[in-house]
C-alpha positions as CSV (number, residue, x, y, z in Angstrom):
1,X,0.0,0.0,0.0
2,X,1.0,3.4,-1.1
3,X,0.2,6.8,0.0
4,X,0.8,9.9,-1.7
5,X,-1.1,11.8,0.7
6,X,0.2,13.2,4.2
7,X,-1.8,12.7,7.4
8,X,-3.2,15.7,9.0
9,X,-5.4,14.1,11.9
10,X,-4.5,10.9,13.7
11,X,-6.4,9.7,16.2
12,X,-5.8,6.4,18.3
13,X,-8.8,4.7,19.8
14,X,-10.4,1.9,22.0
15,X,-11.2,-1.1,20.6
16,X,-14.8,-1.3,21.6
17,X,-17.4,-0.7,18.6
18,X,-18.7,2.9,20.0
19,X,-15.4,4.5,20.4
20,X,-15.5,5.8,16.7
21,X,-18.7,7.4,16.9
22,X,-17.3,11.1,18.1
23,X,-14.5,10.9,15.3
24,X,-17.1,10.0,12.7
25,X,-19.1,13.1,13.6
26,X,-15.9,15.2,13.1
27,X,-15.0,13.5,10.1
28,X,-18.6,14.0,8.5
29,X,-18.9,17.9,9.7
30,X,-15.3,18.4,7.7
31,X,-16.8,16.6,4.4
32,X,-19.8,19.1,4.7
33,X,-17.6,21.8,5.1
34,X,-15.8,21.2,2.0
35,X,-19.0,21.1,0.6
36,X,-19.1,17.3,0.0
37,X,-22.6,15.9,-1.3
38,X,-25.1,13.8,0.9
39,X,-24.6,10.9,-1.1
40,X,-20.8,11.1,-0.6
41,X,-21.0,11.7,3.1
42,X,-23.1,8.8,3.2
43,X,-21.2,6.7,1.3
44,X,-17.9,7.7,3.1
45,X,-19.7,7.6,7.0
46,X,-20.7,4.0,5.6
47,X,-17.2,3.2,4.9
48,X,-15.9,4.4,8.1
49,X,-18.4,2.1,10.2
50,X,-17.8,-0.9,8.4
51,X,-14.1,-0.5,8.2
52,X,-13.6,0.9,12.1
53,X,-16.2,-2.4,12.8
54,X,-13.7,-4.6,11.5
55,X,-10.9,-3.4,13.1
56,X,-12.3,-4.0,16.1
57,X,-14.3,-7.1,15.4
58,X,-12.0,-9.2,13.2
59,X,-8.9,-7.6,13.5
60,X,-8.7,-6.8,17.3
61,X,-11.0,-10.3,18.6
62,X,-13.1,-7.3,20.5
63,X,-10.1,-7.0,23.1
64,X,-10.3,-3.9,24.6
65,X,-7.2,-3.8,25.6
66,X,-6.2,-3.0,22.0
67,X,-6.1,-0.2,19.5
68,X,-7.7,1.3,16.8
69,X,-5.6,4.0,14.9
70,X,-7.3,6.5,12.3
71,X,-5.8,8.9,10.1
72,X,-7.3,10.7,7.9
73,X,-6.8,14.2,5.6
74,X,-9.9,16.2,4.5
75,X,-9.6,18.8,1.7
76,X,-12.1,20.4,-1.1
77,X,-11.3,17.3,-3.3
78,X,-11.2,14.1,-1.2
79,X,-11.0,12.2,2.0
80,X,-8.3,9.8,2.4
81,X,-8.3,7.5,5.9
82,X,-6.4,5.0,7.1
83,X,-7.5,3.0,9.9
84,X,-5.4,0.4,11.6
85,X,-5.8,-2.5,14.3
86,X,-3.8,-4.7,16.3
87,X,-4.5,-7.8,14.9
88,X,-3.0,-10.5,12.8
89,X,-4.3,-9.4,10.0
90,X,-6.0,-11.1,6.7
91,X,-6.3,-11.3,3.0
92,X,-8.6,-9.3,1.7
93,X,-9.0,-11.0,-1.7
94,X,-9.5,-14.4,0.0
95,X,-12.8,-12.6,1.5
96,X,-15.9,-14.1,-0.5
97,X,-18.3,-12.2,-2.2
98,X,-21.6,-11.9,-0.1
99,X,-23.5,-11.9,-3.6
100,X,-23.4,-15.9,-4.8
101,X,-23.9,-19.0,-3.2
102,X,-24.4,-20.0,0.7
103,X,-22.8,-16.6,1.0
104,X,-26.3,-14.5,-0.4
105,X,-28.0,-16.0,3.1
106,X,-25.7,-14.8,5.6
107,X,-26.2,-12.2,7.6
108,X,-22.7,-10.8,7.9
109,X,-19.8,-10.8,5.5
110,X,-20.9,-7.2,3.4
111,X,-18.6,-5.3,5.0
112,X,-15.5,-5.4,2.7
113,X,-17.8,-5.4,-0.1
114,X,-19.9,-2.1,0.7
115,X,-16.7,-0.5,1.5
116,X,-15.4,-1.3,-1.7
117,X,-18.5,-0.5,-3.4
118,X,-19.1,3.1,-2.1
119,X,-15.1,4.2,-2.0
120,X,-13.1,5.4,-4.8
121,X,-9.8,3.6,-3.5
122,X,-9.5,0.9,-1.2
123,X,-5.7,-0.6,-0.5
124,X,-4.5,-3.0,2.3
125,X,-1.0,-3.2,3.9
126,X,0.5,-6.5,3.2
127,X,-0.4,-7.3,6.7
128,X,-3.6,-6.7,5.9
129,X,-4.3,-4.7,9.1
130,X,-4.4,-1.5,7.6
131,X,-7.0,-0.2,5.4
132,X,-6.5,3.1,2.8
133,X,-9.5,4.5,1.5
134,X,-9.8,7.4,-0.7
135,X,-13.4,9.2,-1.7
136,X,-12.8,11.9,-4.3
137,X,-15.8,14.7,-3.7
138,X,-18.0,14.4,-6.8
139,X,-18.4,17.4,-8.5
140,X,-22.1,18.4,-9.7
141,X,-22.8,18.3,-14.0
142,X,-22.1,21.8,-15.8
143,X,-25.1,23.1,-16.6
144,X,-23.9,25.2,-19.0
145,X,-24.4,22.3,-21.8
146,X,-28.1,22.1,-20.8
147,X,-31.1,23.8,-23.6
């Protein structure tokens, strides 16, 4: 995984599931004030649930007595967050699509998949305990070429 991009917040957390929920609401505020759209501060709050989730459900075994570490830059153009655990990691392309098979009737297993669905970028460290995501704010049509 490669990143072009410096960190300007990092942030280390709990691993309990409702530790993120303050950062989130910063996170989301700065997309609005770059003047994100709703669908990408959904998309991009979506992201950050599942992937923080993770962390500390797969990654971390729900120990609390581990980490969760965000990073993250927010500018007029895009988001870009890491977020790390403390686990072992995994291999993300071993994870199996949650559309086909004995897979469409479970009720986990979307996570990775609606992640990668509603970012722009999604990398893992070699680990595979570290997850980039980039969402590039989309910019509304020119209405100039409208009758």
């Amino acid at each position: 995984m490669t990143s072009n991009s410096s960190f300007i917040h990092s942030i280390v957390l709990g691993s309990i599931p409702s530790a993120a929920v303050e950062i989130c609401t910063k996170i989301l505020a700065e997309l609005k004030a770059n003047k994100f759209g709703k669908d990408d501060i959904f998309a991009v709050h979506l992201a950050l649930e599942e992937a923080f989730t993770n962390a500390v459900k797969h990654g971390n075994k729900m120990d609390p007595n581990k980490e969760v570490k965000i990073e993250y830059s927010v500018t007029d153009e895009k988001i870009d967050v890491c977020i790390s655990d403390q686990g072992q990691g995994f291999a993300p392309d071993k994870i199996a699509d949650p559309r086909y098979g004995q897979n469409l009737y479970k009720t986990g297993g979307r996570g990775l998949f609606l992640i990668r669905s509603y970012m722009d970028t999604v990398e893992f460290n070699g680990r595979g305990n570290c997850v980039r995501m980039v969402k590039f704010r989309r910019k509304p049509p020119d209405s100039s070429n409208e009758n």
